[in-house]
N, C-alpha and C positions, 0 to 999 in steps of 0.2 A: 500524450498528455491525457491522464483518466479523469473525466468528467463527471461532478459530483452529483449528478443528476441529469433527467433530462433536462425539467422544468431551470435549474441552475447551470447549464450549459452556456444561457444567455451571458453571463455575468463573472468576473472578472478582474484581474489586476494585469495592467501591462506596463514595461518599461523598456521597452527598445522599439525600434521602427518596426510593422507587425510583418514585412517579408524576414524581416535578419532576424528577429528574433525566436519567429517560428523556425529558421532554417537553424539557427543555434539549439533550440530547443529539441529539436528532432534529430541534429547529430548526437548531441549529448548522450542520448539514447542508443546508437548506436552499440551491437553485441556479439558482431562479428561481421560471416559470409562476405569479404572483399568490398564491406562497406555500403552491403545491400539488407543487410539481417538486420532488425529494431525489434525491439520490448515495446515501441509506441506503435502505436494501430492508427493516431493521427497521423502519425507520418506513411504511412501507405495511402492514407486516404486524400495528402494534400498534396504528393508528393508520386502517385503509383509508378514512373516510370525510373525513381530510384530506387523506391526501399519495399522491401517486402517482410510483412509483419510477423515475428516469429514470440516465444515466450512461454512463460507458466503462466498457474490461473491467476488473476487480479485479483487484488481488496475488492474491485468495484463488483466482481460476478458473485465474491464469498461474503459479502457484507446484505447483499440483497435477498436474502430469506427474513434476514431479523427483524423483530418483533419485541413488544415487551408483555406479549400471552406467547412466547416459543422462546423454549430456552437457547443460549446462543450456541452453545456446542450442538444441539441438535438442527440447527439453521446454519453453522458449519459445514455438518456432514451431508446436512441433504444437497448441500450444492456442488459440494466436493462429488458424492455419487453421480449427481446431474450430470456433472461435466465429464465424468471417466465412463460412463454410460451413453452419451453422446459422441464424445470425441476418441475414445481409446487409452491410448498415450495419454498419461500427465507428468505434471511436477506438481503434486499436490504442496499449495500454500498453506503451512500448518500453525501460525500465529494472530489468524485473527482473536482467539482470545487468547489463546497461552500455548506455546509451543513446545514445553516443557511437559505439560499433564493433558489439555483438554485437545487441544491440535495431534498430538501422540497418539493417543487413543483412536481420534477419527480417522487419523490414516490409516493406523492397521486397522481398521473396524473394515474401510473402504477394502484395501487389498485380500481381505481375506472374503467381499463381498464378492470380490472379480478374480477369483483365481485361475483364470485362463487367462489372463492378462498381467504379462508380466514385464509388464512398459510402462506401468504407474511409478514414480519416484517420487522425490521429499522435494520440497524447496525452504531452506532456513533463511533469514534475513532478517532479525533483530536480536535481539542478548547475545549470550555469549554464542557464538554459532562455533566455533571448535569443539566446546563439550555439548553441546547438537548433537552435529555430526556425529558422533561418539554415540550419544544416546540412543540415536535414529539408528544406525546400523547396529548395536547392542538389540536393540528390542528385536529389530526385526528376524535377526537370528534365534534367538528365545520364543518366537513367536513362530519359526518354524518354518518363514519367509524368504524366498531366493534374496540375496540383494541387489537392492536398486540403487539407480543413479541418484546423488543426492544434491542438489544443486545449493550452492549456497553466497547470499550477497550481503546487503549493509555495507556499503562503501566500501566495495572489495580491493585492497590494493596487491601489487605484490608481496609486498613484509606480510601481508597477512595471509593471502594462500600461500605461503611460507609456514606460517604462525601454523595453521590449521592443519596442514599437511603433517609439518614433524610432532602434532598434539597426537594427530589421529595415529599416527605408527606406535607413537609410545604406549596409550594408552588402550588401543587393540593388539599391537605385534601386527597387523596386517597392513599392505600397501595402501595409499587412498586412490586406488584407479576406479573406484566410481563414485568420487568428490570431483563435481564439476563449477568452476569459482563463475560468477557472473560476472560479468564487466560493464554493466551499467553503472552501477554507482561510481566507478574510478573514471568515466569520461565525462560523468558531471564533476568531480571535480577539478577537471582537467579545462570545466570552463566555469569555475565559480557559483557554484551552483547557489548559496545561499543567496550573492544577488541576483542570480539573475532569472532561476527560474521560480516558478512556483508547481507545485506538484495537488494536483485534485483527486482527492477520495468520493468513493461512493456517500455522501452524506443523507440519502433516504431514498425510501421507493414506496410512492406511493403517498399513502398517510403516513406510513411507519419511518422516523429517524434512526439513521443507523449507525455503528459507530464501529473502527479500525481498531483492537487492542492491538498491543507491540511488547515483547520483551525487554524494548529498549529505550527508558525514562523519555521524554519528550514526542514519540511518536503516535500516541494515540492520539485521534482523531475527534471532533463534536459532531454532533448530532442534529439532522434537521434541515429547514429551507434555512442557508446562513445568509449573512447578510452583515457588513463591518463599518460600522460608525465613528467618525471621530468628536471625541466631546471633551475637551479641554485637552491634559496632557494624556487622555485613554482612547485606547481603541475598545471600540465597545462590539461583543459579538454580538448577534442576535436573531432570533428568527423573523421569515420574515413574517411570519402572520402577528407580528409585534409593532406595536407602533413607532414611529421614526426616533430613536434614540442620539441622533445626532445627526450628524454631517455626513452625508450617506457618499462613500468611499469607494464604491464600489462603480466599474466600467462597463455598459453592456458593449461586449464582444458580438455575439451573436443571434439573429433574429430568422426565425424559422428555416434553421440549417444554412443561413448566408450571413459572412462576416459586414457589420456596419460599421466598426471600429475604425475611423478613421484620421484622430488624433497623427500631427506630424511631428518628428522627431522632436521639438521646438517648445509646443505644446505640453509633451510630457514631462521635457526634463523643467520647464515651470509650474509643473504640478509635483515635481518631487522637492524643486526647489522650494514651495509652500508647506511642502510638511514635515523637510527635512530635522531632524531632531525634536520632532514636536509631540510624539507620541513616547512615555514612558513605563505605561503598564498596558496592562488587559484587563477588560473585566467581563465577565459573560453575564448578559440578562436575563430576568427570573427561569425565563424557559427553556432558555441554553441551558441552564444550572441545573435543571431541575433533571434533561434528559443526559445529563453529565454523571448522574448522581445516582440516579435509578438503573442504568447500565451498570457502572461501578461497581456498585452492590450487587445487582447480576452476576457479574462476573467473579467475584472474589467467591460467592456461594459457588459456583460449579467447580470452581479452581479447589478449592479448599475439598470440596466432597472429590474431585478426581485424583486429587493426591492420596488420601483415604487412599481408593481403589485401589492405586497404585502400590501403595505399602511405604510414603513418603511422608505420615504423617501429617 
């Protein structure tokens, strides 16, 4: 489970007993190796003598350069380089802003920075990821680039590395023997994911708020220390250098690196029972909005000039 912060690591939603839930939470995650291999790095750490932490780079490592004096495709790459400098091997994650134009660009910018390394690959996971794939492997040919492995998820099921496989044969004439489907997404659904878990972004580092773009409508992320209030039928987001907007919602889990959390099975479901149907919208406060807004606009400007580049109009 990636923690949106350190200072926000304290804090919290929980709804199951907190042994089964973490134990739920960290199979979910599960990505192969006989039931040893996880995408969660919490689960090696609460867990070491089951699971061992495997995976591509995070939102949470690719989100922590940004800024709003550094633009985000170049807060992108610098961490993308970081990490294939550091570590070797990747699966470069190419959607924090745009996967299509400004993620594109920074991979092959990276690959062509390390060409004695040729264990750098793609990782796709939000929009259409079959004409990804397509696109990823098109460039990098054109570009003059061995090909790499190109990992690709968003609630991977079978129908869909189905889908994506007989896209990518039609649409290149070549086999997809180096499309690798992820299985994280299909073992959260395999336990409900929308109740039961909840998933944490990098949300800032530092002073600076930072924020997830997605190809895929609803997965972008806010910005900032958040913090969730309830005030009549709204959940209200907020930061917290904000003053108390409501009914403060939020559970501390954790206090310097030791779980306090200890609400009993009993306890929670009377706390879900109090808010059960009571929340019907969202609204984010001025400063949520404000770093929702300034991002955005960020974004649409580099997106808009890398299509340029591109020849996309």
């Amino acid at each position: 489970m990636k923690q949106a912060s350190p200072r926000d690591a304290e804090f919290g939603l929980r709804s199951a007993p907190t042994e089964v839930s973490n134990l739920i939470l960290l199979l979910a995650r599960y990505v192969g190796g006989r039931g040893q291999l996880t995408s969660n790095d919490t689960a090696e750490f609460l867990f070491p003598n089951l699971f061992r932490s495997v995976g591509t780079i995070g939102h949470e490592m690719m989100c922590a350069a940004q800024s709003f004096n550094h633009s985000l495709g170049e807060a992108e790459y610098e961490m993308m380089d970081r990490f294939v400098t550091a570590m070797g091997p990747a699966s470069l994650l190419c959607d924090l802003v745009d996967a299509e134009t400004v993620g594109l660009e920074n991979a092959l910018r990276v690959m062509r920075a390390h060409p004695e390394n040729d264990q750098v690959g793609i990782r796709v996971d939000s929009g259409n990821i079959a004409e990804q794939c397509v696109l990823y492997f098109q460039a990098m040919a054109a570009a003059g680039i061995a090909p790499r492995t190109i990992v690709f998820e968003d609630e991977v099921t079978p129908d869909v590395v189905r889908h994506v496989y007989d896209h990518f044969r039609k649409a290149t004439g070549a086999e997809p023997e180096l499309l690798f489907p992820g299985a994280g997404g299909y073992w959260w659904r395999l336990v409900e994911r929308d109740t039961l878990a909840a998933a944490f972004k990098r949300s800032a580092s530092g002073e600076h708020p930072n924020v997830k773009f997605s190809n895929s409508p609803g997965k972008e992320t806010l910005g900032g220390y958040l913090r969730v209030y309830g005030k009549g039928d709204a959940l209200v987001i907020a930061d917290a250098a904000e003053p108390l907007l409501g009914e403060p919602l939020f559970v501390k889990l954790v206090e310097r690196g030791r779980i306090v959390y200890q609400e009993s099975f009993q306890d929670q479901a009377a706390r879900a029972e109090r808010t059960w149907g009571q929340y019907r919208r969202v609204e984010l406060s001025p400063r949520v909005q404000e770093t929702k807004d300034r991002f955005g606009a960020m974004r649409a400007r580099e997106v808009r000039a890398a299509r340029e580049r591109l020849g996309r109009g």
